[in-house]
C-alpha positions as CSV (number, residue, x, y, z in Angstrom):
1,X,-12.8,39.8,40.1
2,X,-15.4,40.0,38.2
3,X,-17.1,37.0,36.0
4,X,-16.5,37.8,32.5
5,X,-13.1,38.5,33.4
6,X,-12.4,35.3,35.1
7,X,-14.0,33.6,32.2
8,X,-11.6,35.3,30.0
9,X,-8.6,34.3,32.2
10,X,-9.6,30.8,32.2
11,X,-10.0,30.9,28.5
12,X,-6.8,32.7,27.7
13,X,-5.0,30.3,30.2
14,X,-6.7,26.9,28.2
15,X,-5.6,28.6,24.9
16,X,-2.1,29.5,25.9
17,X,-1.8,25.4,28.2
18,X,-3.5,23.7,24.8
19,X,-0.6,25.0,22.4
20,X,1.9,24.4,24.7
21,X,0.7,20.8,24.7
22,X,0.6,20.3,20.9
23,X,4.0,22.1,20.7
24,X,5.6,19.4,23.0
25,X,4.4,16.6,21.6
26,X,5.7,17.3,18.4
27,X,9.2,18.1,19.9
28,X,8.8,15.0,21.7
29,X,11.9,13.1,20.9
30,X,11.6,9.9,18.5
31,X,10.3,6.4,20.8
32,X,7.9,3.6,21.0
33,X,4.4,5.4,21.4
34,X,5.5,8.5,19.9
35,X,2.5,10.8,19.4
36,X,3.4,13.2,16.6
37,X,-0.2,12.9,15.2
38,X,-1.1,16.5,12.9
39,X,2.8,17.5,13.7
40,X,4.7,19.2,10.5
41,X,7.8,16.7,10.5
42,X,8.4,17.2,6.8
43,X,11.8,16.1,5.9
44,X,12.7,14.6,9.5
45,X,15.7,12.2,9.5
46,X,14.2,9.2,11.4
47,X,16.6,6.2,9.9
48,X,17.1,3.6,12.6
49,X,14.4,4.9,15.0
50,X,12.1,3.1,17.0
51,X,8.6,4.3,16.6
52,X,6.6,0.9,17.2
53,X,3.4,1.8,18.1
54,X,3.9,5.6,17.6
55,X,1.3,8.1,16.1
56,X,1.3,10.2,13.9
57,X,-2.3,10.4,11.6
58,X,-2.3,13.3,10.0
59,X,1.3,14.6,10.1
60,X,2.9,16.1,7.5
61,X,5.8,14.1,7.0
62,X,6.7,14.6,3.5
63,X,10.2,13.6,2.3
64,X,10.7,11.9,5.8
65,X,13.5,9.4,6.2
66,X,12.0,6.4,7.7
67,X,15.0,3.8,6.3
68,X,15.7,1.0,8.4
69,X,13.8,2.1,11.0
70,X,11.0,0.0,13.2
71,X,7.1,0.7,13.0
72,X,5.7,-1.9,14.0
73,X,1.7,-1.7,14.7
74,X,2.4,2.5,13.7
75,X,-0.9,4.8,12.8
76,X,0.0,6.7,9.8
77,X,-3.7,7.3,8.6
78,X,-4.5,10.5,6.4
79,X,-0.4,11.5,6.6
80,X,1.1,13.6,3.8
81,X,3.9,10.8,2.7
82,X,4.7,12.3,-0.7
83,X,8.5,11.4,-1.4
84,X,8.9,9.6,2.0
85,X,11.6,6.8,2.4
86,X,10.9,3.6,4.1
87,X,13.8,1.4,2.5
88,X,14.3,-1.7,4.6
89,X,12.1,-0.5,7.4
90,X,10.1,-2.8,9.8
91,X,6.7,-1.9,9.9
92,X,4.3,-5.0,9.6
93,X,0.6,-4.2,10.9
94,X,1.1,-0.8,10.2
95,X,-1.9,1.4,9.4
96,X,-1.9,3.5,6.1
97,X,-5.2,4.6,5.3
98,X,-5.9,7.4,3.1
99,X,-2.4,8.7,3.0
100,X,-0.9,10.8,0.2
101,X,2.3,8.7,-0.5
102,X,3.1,9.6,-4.4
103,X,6.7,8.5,-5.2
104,X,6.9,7.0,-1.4
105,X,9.9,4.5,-1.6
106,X,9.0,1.0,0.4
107,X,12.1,-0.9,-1.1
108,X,13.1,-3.7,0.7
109,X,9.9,-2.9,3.6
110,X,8.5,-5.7,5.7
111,X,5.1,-4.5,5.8
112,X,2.6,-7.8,6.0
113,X,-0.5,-7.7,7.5
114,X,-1.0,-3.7,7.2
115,X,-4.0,-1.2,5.5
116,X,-3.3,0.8,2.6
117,X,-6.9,1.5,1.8
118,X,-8.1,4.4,-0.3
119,X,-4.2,5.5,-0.5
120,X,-2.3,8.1,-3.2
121,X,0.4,5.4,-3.8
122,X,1.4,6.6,-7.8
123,X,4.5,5.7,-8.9
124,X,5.3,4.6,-5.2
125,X,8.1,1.7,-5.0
126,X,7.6,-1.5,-3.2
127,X,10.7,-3.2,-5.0
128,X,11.4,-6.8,-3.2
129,X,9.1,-5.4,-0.1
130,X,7.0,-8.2,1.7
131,X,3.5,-7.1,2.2
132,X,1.8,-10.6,2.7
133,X,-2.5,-10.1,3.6
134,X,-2.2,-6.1,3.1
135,X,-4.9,-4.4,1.9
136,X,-4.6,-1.8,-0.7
137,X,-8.5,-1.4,-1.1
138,X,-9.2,0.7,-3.3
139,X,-6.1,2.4,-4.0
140,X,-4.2,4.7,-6.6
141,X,-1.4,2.8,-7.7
142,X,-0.7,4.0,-11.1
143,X,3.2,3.3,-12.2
144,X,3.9,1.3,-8.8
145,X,6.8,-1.0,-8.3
146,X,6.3,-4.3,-6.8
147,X,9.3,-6.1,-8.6
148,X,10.0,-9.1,-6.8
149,X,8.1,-8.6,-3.7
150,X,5.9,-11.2,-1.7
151,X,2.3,-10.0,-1.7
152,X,0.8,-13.2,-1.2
153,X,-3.3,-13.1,0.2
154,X,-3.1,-9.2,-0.4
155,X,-6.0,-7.5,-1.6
156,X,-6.2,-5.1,-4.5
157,X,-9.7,-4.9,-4.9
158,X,-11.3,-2.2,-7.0
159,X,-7.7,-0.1,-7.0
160,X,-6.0,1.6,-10.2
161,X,-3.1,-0.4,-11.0
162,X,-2.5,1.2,-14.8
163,X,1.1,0.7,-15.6
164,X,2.0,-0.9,-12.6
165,X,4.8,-3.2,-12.4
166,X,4.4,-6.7,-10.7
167,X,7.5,-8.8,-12.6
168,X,8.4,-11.8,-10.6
169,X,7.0,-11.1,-7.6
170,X,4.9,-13.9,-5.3
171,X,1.3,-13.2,-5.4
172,X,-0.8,-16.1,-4.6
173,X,-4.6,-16.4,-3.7
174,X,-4.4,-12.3,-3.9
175,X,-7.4,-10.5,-4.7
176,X,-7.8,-8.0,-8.0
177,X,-11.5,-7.9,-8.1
178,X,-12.6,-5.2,-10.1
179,X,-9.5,-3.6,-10.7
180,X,-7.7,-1.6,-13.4
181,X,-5.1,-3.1,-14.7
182,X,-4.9,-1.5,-17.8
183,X,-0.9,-2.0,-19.2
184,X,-0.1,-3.5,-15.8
185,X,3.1,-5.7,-16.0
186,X,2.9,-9.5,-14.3
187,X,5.3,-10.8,-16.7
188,X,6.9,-13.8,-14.5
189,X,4.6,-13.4,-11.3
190,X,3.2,-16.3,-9.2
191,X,-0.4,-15.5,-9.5
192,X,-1.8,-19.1,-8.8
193,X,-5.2,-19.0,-7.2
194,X,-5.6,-15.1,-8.0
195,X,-8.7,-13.6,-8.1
196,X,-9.3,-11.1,-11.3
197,X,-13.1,-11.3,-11.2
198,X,-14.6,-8.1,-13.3
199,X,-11.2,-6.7,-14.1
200,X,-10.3,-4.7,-16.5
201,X,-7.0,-6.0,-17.9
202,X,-6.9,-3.7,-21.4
203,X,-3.5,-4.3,-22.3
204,X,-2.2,-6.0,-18.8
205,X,0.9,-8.5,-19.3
206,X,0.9,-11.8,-17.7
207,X,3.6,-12.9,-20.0
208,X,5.0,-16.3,-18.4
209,X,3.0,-15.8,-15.0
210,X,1.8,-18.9,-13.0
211,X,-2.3,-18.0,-13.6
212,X,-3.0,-21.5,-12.2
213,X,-6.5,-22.0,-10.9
214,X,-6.6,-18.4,-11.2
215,X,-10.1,-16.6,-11.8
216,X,-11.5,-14.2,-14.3
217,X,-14.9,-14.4,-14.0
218,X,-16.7,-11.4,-16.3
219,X,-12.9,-9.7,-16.6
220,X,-12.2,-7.5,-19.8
221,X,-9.4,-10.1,-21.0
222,X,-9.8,-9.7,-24.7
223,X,-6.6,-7.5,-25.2
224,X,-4.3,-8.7,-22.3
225,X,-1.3,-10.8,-23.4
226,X,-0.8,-14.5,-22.1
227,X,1.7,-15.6,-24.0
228,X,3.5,-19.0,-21.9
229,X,1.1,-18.1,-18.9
230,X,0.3,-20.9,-17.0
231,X,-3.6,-21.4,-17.2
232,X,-4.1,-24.8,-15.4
233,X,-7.5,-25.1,-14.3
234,X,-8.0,-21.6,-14.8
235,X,-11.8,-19.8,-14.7
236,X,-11.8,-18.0,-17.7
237,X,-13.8,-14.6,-18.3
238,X,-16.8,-16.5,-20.0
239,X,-16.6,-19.0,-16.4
240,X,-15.1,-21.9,-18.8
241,X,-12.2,-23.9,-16.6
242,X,-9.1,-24.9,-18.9
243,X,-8.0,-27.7,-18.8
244,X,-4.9,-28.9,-17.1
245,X,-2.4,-28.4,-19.9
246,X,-3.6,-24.9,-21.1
247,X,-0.1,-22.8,-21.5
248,X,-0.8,-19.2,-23.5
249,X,-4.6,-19.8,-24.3
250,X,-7.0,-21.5,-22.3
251,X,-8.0,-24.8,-23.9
């Protein structure tokens, strides 16, 4: 045999044994450590499953069904989550980073301790989700949900927040630095010890919220609403602290 031939055999044969691969994985059926990383699972019914530590970067797993289902400690960086349902799911420490999830549904989600950074998350719904110390660094959240859900310690530094909705829900010592929050609805929320450093909050809503010893050092404030907001001990934008009984205006 001659050696360009069995060069070509060998290639042919690493070709043919590298798809074959990829194509298993992918049909690899649903389980702790999964690996369905770059697989085209768009539409999958995965309620219920267990896919703790699974996989799958990459994947296109548009309009998934993830309901109920645990993920615990689960690699979903750079996935194609558009219209993806992760209702009541189990998936603290999970890892999100740069993934297109417009109109992903998170209702009801335990997700604390996970990375959202640099994520597509508009009009994505995190309705009475718990996301306690998760990062959503620099994110796209235009027209999110977050009604009633625990994002205590989470960070929402520099990330577009325009329109999103944040009524009652438990944010404490949670970090807006340098966000847009331009229309962006708190009305109710527990925002004690927040940080909205260099914010810009045209038109942001913090009717009734709990803004104690919350900060807003060099924040565009001038048009946000504080009506019965409580501002004890509050930095304002101009770094003057009001004073213990400040409710609606700092004083």
């Amino acid at each position: 045999m001659s050696k360009t031939l069995a060069i070509g055999l060998n290639l042919v044969f690493l070709f043919v044994f590298g798809i074959n691969q990829a194509y298993s994985a992918c049909e690899d059926e649903a389980g702790p450590g999964v690996n369905w990383g770059l697989c085209d699972l768009s539409g999958k019914d995965l309620k219920n499953k267990d896919l703790s530590n699974a996989i799958l970067a990459g994947a296109n797993l548009e309009n998934a069904d993830f309901s109920g289902a645990l993920l615990e400690n689960a690699d979903f960086n750079f996935a194609n989550l558009v219209n993806t349902r992760f209702d009541k799911a189990r998936m603290p420490n999970v890892r999100m980073v740069g993934i297109k999830a417009q109109g992903a549904s998170f209702k009801s989600a335990v997700l604390d301790n996970s990375r959202f950074s640099r994520a597509q998350l508009n009009n994505a719904n995190f309705t009475a989700a718990r996301a306690e110390n998760t990062s959503f660094y620099e994110s796209e959240l235009e027209s999110a949900v977050f009604i009633d859900a625990r994002l205590n310690e989470s960070n929402f530094e520099q990330s577009n927040l325009t329109h999103a909705k944040f009524n009652r829900a438990q944010l404490q010592q949670s970090i807006f630095r340098g966000a847009r929050l331009h229309g962006t609805d708190f009305n109710t929320a527990d925002l004690s010890k927040a940080t909205f450093d260099e914010s810009d909050c045209l038109g942001a809503d913090f009717t009734d919220a709990n803004l104690t010893r919350a900060s807003f050092k060099k924040a565009e404030i001038e048009e946000a609403i504080f009506t019965g907001a409580l501002l004890s001990r509050a930095i304002w934008s101009d770094y003057k602290r009001c004073r213990v009984r400040s409710i609606g205006e700092c004083l």
